[in-house]
N, C-alpha and C positions, 0 to 999 in steps of 0.2 A: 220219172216217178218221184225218184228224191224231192225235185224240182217243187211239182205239185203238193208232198205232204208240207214242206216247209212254209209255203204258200198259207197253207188249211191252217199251218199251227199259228202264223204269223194273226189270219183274219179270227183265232181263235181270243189269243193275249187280244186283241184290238178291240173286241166285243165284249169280254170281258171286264175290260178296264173302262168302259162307259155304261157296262151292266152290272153294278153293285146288289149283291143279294141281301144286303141289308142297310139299305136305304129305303129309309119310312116315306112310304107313301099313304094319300088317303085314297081309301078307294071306295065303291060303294057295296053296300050291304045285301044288295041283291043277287049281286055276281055270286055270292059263296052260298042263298041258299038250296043249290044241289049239291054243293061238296060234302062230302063226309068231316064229322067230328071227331079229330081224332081225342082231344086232352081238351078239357076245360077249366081256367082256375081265373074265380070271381071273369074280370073284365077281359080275362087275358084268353085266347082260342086259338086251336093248332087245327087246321083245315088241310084235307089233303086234295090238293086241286088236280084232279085227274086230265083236266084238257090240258092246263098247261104240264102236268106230269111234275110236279112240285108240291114244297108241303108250306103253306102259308101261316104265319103267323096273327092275326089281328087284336088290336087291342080299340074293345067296344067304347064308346062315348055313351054314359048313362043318361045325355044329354038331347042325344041324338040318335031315329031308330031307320036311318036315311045313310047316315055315311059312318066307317071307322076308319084306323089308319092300320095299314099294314106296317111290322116294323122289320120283318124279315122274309125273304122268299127262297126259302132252300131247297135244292134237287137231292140231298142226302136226308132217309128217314131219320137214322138214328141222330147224324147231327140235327135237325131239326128238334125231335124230340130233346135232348140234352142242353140245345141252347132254350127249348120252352121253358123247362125246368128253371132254367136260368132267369130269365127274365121273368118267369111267375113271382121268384124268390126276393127280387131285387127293385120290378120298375112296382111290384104294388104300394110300397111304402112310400116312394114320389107322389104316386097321382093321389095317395089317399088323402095325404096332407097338402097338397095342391088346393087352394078355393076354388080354381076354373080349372078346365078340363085342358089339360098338357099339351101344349104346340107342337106343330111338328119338328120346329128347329129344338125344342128342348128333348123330344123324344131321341130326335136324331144324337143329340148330343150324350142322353144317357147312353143308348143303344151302343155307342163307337166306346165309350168309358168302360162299360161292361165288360167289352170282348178285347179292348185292351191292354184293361187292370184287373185280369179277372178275379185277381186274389185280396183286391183292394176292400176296405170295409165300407158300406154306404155310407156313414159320412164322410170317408174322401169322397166316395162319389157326387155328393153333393158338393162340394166343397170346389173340385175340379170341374162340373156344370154351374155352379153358382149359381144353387137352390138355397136360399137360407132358413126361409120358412119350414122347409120340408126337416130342418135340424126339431122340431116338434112333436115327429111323430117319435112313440116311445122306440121302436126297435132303428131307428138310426141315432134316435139318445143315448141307447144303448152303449155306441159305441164311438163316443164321443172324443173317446181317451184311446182308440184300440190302433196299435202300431201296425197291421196289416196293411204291408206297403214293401215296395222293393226294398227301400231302404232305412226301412224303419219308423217313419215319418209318423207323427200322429197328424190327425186333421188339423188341430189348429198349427202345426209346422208347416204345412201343405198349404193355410190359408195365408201364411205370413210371406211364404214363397212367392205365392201369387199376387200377394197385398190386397187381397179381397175385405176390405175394412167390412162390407155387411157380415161376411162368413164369420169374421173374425168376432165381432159384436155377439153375434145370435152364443159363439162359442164360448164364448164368456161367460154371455148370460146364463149358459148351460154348465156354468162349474167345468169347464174342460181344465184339467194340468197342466201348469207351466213347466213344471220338476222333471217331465217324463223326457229321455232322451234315445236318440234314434241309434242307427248301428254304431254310428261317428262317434256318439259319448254328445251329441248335441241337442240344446235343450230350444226351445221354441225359439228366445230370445237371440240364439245362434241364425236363426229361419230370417230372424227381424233384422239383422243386422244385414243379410246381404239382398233383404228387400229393399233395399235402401228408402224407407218411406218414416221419419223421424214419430211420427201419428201412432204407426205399431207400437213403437217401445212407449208410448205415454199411455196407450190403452192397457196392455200388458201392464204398465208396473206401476198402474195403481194400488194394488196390492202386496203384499212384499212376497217373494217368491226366492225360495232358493236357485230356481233356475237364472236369476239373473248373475250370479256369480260363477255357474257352476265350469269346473275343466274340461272341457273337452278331450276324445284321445288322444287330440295333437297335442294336451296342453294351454290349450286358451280357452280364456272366459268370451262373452260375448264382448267386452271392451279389447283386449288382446283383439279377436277378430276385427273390430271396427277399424282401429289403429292402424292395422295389415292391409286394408282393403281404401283406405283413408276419406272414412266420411265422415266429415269432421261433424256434420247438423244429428248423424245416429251419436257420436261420441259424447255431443252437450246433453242429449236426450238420454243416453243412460244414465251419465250422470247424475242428473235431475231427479233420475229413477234411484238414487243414492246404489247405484254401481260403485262399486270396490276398487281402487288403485294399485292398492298392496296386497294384490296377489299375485302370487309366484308361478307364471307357468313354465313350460320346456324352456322358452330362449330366456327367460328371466320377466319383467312387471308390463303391463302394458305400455307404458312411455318408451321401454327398450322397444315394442315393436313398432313405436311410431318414426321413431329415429333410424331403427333399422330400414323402412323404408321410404324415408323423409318425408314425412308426412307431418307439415311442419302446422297447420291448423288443428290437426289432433293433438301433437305435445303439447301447443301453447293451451286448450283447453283443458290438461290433464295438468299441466303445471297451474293455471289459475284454481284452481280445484283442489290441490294440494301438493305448496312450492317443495316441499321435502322431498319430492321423487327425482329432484338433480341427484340425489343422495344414495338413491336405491343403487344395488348389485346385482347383477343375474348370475346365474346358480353356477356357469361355466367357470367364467374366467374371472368373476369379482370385480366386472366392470362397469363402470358407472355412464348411464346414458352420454355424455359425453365421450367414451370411448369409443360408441357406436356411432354417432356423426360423421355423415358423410360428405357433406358438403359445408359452404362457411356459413351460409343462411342457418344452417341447423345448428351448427354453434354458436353461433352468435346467441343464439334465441335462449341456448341452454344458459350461456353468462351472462343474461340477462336478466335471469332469473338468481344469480349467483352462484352459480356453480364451482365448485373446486376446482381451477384449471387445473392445479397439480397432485390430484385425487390418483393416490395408484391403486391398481387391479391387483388381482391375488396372483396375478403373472409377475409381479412388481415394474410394470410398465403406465407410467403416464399417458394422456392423452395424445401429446404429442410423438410419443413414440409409437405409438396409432397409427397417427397421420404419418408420420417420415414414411413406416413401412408401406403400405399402402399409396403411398406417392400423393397423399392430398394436399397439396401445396397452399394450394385456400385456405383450407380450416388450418392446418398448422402457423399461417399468417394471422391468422385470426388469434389463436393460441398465445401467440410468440409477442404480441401487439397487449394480450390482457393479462400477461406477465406470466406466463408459464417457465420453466424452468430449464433454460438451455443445458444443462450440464447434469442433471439428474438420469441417475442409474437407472436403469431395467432390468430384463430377463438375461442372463450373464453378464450380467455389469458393464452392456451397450449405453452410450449415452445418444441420446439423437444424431448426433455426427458422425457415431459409427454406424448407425443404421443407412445416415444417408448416402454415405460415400458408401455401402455395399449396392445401394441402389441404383447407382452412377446419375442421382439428380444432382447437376449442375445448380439450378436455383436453389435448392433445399439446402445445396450447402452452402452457398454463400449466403443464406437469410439467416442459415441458423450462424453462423461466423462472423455476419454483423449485427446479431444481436446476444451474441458473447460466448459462444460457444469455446471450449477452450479443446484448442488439436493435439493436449500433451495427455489426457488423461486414459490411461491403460482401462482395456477392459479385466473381468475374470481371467480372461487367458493372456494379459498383459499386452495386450495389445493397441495401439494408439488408432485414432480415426485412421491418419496418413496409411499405417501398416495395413488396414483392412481395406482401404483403397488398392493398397499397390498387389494387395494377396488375390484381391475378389473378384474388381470392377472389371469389367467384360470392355469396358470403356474406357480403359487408363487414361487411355492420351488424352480425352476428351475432357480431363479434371488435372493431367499434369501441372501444369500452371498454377493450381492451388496446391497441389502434392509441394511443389518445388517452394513455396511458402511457407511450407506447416512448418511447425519448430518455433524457434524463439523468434521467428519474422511476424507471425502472427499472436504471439503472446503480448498482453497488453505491456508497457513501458513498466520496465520498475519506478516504485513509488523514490522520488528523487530525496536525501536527503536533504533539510533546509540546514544553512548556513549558522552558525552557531555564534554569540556574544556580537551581533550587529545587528543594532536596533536601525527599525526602518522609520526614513524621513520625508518618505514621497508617497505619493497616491497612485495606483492603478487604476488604467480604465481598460474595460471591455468595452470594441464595437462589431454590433452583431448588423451585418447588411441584411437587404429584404432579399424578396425569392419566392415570395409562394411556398409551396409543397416542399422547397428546396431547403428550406426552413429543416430538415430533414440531416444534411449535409451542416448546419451548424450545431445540430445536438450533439452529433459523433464525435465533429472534435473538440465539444465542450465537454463530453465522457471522458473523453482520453484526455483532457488537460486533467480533470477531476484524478482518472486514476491512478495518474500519474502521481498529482501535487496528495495524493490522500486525505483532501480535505474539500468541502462542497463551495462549486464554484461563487456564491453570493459569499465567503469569507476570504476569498483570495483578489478580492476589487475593490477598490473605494466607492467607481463610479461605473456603471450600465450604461450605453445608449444602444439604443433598435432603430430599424425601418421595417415595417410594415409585418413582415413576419419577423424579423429580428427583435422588433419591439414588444411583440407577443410574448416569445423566448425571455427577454429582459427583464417585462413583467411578473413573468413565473417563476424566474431565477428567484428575483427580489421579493417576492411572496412564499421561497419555500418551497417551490416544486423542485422534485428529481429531476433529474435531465434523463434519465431513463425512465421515468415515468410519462415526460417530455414526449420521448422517442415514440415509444406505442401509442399515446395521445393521436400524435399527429396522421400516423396509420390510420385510427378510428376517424379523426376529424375527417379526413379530406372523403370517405364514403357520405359522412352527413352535410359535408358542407358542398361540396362539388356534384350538384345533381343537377338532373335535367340540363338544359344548354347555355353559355353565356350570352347575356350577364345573369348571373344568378342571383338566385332570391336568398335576403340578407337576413329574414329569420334562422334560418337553421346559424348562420355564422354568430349575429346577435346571443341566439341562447346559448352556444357553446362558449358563449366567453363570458356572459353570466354564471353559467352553469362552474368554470372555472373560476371564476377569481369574484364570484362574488355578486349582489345583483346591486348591495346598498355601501362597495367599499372602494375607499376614497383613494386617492394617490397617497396623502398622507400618513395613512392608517400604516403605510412600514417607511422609514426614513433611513431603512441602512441596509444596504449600500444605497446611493443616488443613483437616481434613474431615471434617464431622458430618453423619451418616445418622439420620435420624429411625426408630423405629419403636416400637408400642404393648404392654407388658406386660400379656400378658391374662390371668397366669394370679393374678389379685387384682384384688379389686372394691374400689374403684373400681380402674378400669384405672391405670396409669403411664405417660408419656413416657421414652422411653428415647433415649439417644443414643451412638449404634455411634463411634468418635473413631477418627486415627492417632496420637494425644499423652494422654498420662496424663492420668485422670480430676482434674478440680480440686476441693482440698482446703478448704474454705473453713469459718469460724467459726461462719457465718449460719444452717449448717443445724445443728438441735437435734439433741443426742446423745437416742440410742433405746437406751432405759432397757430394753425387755423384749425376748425373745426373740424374733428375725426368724423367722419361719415358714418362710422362703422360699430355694432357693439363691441362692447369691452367682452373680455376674454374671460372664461371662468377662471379662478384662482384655484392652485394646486388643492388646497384644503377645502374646495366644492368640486373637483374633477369625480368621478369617477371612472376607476381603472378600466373596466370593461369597454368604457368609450374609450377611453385612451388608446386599446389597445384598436378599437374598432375603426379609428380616425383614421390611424397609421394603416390599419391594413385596406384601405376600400381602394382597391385599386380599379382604376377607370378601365372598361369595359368588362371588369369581371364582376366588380360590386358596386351598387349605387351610392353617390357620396352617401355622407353621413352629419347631417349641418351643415355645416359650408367647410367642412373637410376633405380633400381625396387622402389616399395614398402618398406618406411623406417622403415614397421613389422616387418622384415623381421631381425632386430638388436633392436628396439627398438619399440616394440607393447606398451609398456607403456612408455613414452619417461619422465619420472618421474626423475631417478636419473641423465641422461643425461641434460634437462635441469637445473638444478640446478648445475652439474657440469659448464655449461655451463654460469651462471652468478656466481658462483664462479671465472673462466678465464675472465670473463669480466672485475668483480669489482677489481682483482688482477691487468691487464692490466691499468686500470683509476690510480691505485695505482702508478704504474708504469712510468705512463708518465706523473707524477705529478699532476693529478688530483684527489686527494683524498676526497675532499669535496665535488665530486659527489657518492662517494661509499653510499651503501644502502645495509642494510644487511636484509638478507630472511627471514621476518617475520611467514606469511603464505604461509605453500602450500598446493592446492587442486587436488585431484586427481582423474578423475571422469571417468567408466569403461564403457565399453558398455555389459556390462553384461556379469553375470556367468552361462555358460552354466550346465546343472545338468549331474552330475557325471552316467555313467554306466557299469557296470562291463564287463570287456575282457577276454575272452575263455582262449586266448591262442596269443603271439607275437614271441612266438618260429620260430627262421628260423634253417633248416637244409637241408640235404642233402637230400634228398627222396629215396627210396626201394621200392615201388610200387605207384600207382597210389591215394591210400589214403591220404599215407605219404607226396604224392605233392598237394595234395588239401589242405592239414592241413599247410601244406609248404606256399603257396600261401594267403591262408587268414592269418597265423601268420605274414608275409610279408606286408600285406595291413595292417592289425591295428598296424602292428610296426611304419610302414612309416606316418600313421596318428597323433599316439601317440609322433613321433620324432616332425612333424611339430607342433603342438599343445604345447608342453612345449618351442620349440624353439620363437611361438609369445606369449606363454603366459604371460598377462599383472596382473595378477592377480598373488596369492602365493605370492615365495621367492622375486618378483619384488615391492612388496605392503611390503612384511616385511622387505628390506633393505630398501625403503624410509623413511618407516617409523623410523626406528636403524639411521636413518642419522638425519633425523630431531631432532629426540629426544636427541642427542648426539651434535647439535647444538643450541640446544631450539628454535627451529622453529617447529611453530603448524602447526600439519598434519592431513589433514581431505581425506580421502578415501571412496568414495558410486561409487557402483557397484550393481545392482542389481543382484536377484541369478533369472534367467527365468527358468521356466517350460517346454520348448522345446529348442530344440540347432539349435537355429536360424542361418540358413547359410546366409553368407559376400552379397550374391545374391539374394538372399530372395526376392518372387516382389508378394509374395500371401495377401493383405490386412487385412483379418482374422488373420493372422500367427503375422504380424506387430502391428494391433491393439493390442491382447493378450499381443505381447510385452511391449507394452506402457505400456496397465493392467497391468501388473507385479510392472515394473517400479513406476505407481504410488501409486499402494501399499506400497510399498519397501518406497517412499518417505514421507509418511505418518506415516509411523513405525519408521521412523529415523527422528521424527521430534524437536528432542530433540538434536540430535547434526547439523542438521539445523541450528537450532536456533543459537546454540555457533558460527559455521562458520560465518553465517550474522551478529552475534556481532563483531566478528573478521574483519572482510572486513569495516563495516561501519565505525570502530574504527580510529576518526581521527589522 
C-alpha cells in the first residue's frame, strides 16, 4: 500500500508540474455561457465552472465577442476570489493604456509579476514586463517614485538594473527622482553603474541630480562603486556627468578604490580629470593612492602622473614600506628605481630593511642593499636590520650570508682624504666598457668611487671614453647626470627599450636618448671633461674604429697622406655631432638594434675601449706638440678601467665543424657550429683577458697607474636582460666584489684626489 500511495503522489507532482493554474490561455466565450458569475469588474470575470469543478478567471476582449483569454484556473474559492481582487486592481491599468488589446505572452508575463512581486507598485510592474507606454496611465504615474519593492528599489532603479533604455526614457519623461534611495543608501545612479551600459549615466545626468554624488551605506558614491567593479567607459561617463572625485567615502576618494583593486583604466581616467588625486588621503591611515598599489603597472601609472614616491601616511610609513611589508617586490622596484628613499623611517622607526629582513625576502633585501640601504641604522627600540633578522626570521640561514656581512662590510668606503701641498701634473682617464643592461654593474662602481672620492665622478677625470653602453654612461657623466640617477634610469630604460623579440625596434631607444641628453645638443656643447664614444664604421671592409669626441679631431704627422680618391663621405665634425647619435652609434649592437648610418656597435672593435683611448690622447697630446702648443701637453697619469662584469666560465662539449655521414654526425655538426659561432663572438668583444693584460704592459711600461675592477657574476647576464631578480643579483655580486677590493679602492681615490 505504501507502494501504491507514493506512486499516486509521485503521478500527482508530475501533473501538476505540466498543469499550471495560471497559465493564460485563450479560450472561447461560449464554453462559459452556462457557468455561474461569480464577481465582475469592467473586462475582468470570475466564473465558477461547475464540470470542471473550478473557478475561472477571464479577461474579456472589447474587441472580440468570439474568444477571451483565461488568466487563471483555480480549484480553491477563496484563493480564486482573492487573486480576482487582485488582478481586477492591477492588470486594468495595463490594458487600459495598452492601444491593442494585450497578447497572451504580455498577460502571461504580468500574471507571474503579480504573484511574484505581490507587494511591488505597477510601475515596477511595468518596468519588469517592459510596458513603457502603459507608464501613461495616471495611477501607475502615480507611483513613479514609490519604493514598494523588496529592496527598496524605485522603478527607475529597477529600470537601470535591467537597462531597459525605453523604461528608463518614458521615466524621465515622467519627472521620476534621481535623489531617491533604496534600503542600501543607493541612488539610481548606484542601479547605473552596475548596469554597465555608459547610455544610462548620460541619459540620467543630463540634469544635475544630487544623486549623482550621493554616499551610499557602504560609503561610496556611484564613482567609488564604478572604480570597485572597474568599468572604466561608466567612469568616463560619470565624469562627463561632472561626477565628483573629492569625495570621501569609508575606504577613502574613489582613486583609492581603483588602485585598491587595480583597476588601472579607471585611475588613469580619474587622474586625466584631476592629476591632484596622486595627493589625496583616506580617512584610515593617511595614505596616498600610491600606498594602496598593488602591483608595478599601478605604480608606475601613479608616477606618472607625479606622484610623491616619498609621500608618508599618518602611520609615518612610506610607500615602500608598503610594499616591503606586503612582499611586493615589483612595485618596490618600481619605487626604488624612481628614487624613493631607502633609509627613511616608519612606524617605530623601521626603515625598509628592517621590515624586510623580518619578512625573510632574500630579494627585497638585497635590492634594497644595492640601492643604499644602510645595515647600521637602529630602529625605536635600537635595533639594527641584522638584529631583527637574527631575532625574527623564521628563515635565518636562508639570509646568513648577508647577516654575516652587515656591519662595516657593507657600509659604503669612507670618504678617502685627498693628499695635501701636491699639485697635480697628469691627466686621468675613465674607460667605461659596453654590456648592454650590464651597463648596470658600471654605475655601482662609479657610486662607490664617487662615495668614496666625495666629489662627482666628471670632476675627478680629465678624459671619458665608452663603448656602447659605457659610452652612454660617459655621455651622461660628462652632461651632469648622477650615477644614481644613472642607476634607476637604466631600471626604467630597459622595460621601454627591450620589448617584444630581437632585434628590436630602435624607436623606443632613439627617443630615450633624446629624451635624455637632448634632441638639438651637440658634442660640443660641454667640453670638460673630454669624451670619446667609441662606435664601428661598417659601411667599408674591413670595418673602422671610429670615435664620436667633444674636442677637435687630432692632427698628427704619423698618419700617411691618402694619395687616391676616398670613396667614402667625410665624417660629421664634433661641433655638428649630435650627442644622442653619438651615443645611439655606439650602442646599435648587431642583432639587437639596427645599424644607425653606417654605424654598428663600437663592441664590436673595442668592447674595452682601454688601449684605444689612451692611444687616442697620445695622437692628441703629439698633435698640441705639433702645432706648437706644447704647454698644454699633459701626460697620463691615471687610468681606470671599469668592466661590466665577468661572466663565469663553462665548459664546451664539442666546437668541431665537419662534414656529416649521417644524421648524428649533423647534429653534432650543428651544435659544434653554434658554440663555435658563440665562442668566436665572445673573444672578438671580449673586454676582459689579453685586453686588461696589454693595458695594463702599456701602463706599466709608461708609469701610468692602472686600476682595473670588473666584477666576476654568478650568472651570465644577457646585453637584454629586463628580469629585476636576475639584475639585482647582479648589483649583489658587484657590491660584494666592491667591498673585497676595498683596499685598492682606496689607492685609486688617493690617486684621483691627489692634487
Amino acid at each position: 500500500m505504501q507502494f501504491f500511495g507514493r506512486l499516486v503522489s509521485t503521478i500527482n507532482s508530475v501533473t501538476n508540474l505540466f498543469s499550471n493554474p495560471y497559465r493564460v490561455k485563450e479560450v472561447p466565450l461560449a464554453e462559459y455561457r452556462a457557468h455561474t458569475r461569480l464577481r465582475e469588474e469592467d473586462r475582468l470575470i470570475l466564473y465558477k465552472n461547475s464540470s470542471a469543478r473550478s473557478w475561472d478567471c477571464l479577461l474579456v476582449n472589447s474587441q472580440s465577442q468570439v474568444v477571451a483569454f483565461r488568466v487563471f484556473q483555480l480549484d480553491n474559492e477563496l484563493e480564486a476570489i482573492e487573486r480576482f481582487e487582485q488582478y481586477a486592481r492591477q492588470l486594468r491599468p495595463f490594458y487600459e493604456s495598452s492601444p491593442q488589446p494585450l497578447q497572451l505572452e504580455v498577460l502571461q508575463q504580468l500574471s507571474d509579476c503579480f504573484r511574484n512581486h505581490p507587494h511591488w507598485s505597477l510601475a515596477h510592474v511595468a518596468v519588469e514586463t517592459e510596458l513603457p507606454g502603459s507608464f501613461r496611465h495616471n495611477r501607475i504615474l502615480s507611483c513613479v517614485n514609490s519604493t514598494e519593492c523588496e529592496d527598496g528599489c524605485t522603478p527607475l532603479q529597477l529600470a537601470c538594473r535591467k537597462g531597459n533604455m525605453e523604461c528608463l526614457c518614458e521615466l524621465v519623461e515622467c519627472h521620476a527622482r534621481l535623489d531617491v534611495t533604496d534600503k542600501n543608501g543607493e541612488t539610481v545612479f548606484h542601479y547605473a553603474v552596475r548596469g554597465s551600459n555608459p547610455e544610462i549615466i548620460k541619459l540620467l545626468g543630463k540634469k544635475p541630480s544630487v544623486g549623482l554624488n550621493h554616499l551610499s551605506n557602504k560609503g561610496q558614491t556611484p564613482l567609488h562603486l564604478a572604480c570597485q567593479l572597474g568599468k572604466e567607459d561608466v567612469v568616463l561617463a560619470l565624469l562627463k556627468c561632472n561626477a565628483q572625485c573629492n569625495i570621501m567615502g569609508t575606504l577613502g576618494y574613489p582613486i583609492h578604490m581603483a588602485m585598491k583593486y587595480s583597476q588601472k583604466g579607471c585611475a588613469q581616467a580619474l587622474l586625466e580629470a584631476d592629476v591632484n588625486q596622486v595627493r589625496f588621503k583616506d580617512p584610515r591611515h593617511g595614505a596616498t593612492p600610491l600606498h594602496w598599489a598593488k602591483n608595478a603597472e599601478m605604480t608606475l601609472l601613479l608616477i606618472e602622473y607625479s606622484c610623491d614616491v616619498n609621500s608618508v601616511s599618518g602611520t609615518a610609513d612610506m610607500a615602500l614600506h608598503i610594499m616591503v611589508k606586503r612582499r611586493r617586490f615589483d612595485s618596490a622596484m618600481v619605487l626604488l628605481t624612481h628614487g624613493a628613499l631607502t633609509n627613511a623611517r616608519g612606524q617605530d622607526g623601521n626603515t625598509p630593511l628592517h621590515l624586510a629582513m623580518k619578512q625573510d625576502h632574500l630579494e627585497m633585501i638585497k635590492a634594497l642593499i644595492v640601492f643604499g640601504a644602510d645595515v647600521e641604522i637602529p630602529n625605536e627600540f635600537g635595533e639594527t636590520p641584522g638584529l631583527v633578522a637574527a631575532r625574527t626570521s623564521k628563515g635565518y640561514e636562508s639570509i646568513i650570508h648577508i647577516s654575516t656581512a652587515l656591519g662595516h662590510l657593507l657600509k659604503t668606503p669612507d670618504v678617502v682624504d685627498a693628499p695635501s701641498g701636491i699639485e697635480r701634473t697628469y691627466d686621468r682617464l675613465l674607460c667605461l666598457d659596453g654590456g648592454g643592461i650590464r651597463g648596470l654593474v658600471l654605475i655601482q662602481l662609479l657610486i662607490a668611487i664617487e662615495k668614496a672620492a666625495g666629489r662627482p665622478i666628471r670632476e675627478l677625470f680629465d678624459w671619458i671614453a665608452g663603448t656602447s653602453t659605457g659610452g652612454i654612461l660617459a655621455l651622461a657623466i660628462v652632461h651632469g647626470k648622477p650615477v644614481d640617477y644613472m642607476r634607476c634610469l637604466y631600471f626604467r630604460m630597459k622595460d621601454e627599450v627591450f620589448r617584444g623579440s630581437r632585434p628590436y625596434e630602435s624607436e623606443p631607444l632613439d627617443e630615450f636618448l633624446k629624451r635624455e641628453f637632448g634632441e638639438h645638443t651637440k658634442m660640443t656643447d660641454v667640453q670638460k671633461p673630454k669624451v670619446m664614444v667609441t662606435g664601428t664604421l661598417c659601411d667599408r671592409q674591413p670595418a673602422e674604429l671610429h670615435l664620436f669626441r667633444n674636442y677637435k679631431v687630432p692632427v698628427t704627422k704619423s698618419k700617411p697622406d691618402v694619395k687616391t680618391t676616398d670613396p667614402f663621405k667625410p665624417l660629421t665634425e664634433p661641433e655638428d655631432q649630435l650627442v644622442w647619435r653619438a651615443a645611439r652609434c655606439s650602442g646599435a649592437a648587431p642583432t639587437y638594434f639596427r645599424p644607425i648610418g653606417r654605424f654598428l656597435d663600437g663592441g664590436l672593435l673595442a668592447n674595452n675601449p682601454t688601449l684605444d683611448a689612451m692611444t687616442e690622447i697620445h695622437e692628441y697630446n703629439k698633435s698640441l706638440t705639433q702645432t706648437g702648443q706644447s704647454q698644454k701637453v699633459r701626460k697620463l697619469g691615471v687610468v681606470v678601467s671599469l668592466g661590466t662584469g665577468r661572466p663565469p666560465q663553462v665548459p664546451v662539449s664539442s666546437v668541431d665543424v665537419f662534414r656529416p655521414s649521417n644524421p648524428w654526425e649533423l647534429a653534432k655538426t650543428v651544435f659544434g657550429a653554434k658554440e663555435l659561432g658563440k665562442m668566436v663572438v665572445d673573444c672578438c668583444t671580449d673586454a676582459d683577458g689579453p685586453a686588461v693584460d696589454r693595458a695594463r704592459a702599456w701602463c706599466e711600461m709608461t708609469g701610468t697607474r692602472y686600476f682595473r675592477f670588473s666584477p666576476q657574476l654568478h650568472t651570465d647576464v644577457m646585453l637584454d636582460e629586463v628580469k629585476d631578480t636576475i639584475l639585482v643579483n647582479t648589483l649583489w655580486d658587484t657590491q660584494l666584489y666592491i667591498y673585497q677590493q676595498q683596499e685598492p679602492f682606496k689607492q685609486l681615490v688617493q690617486e684621483l684626489l691627489a692634487q
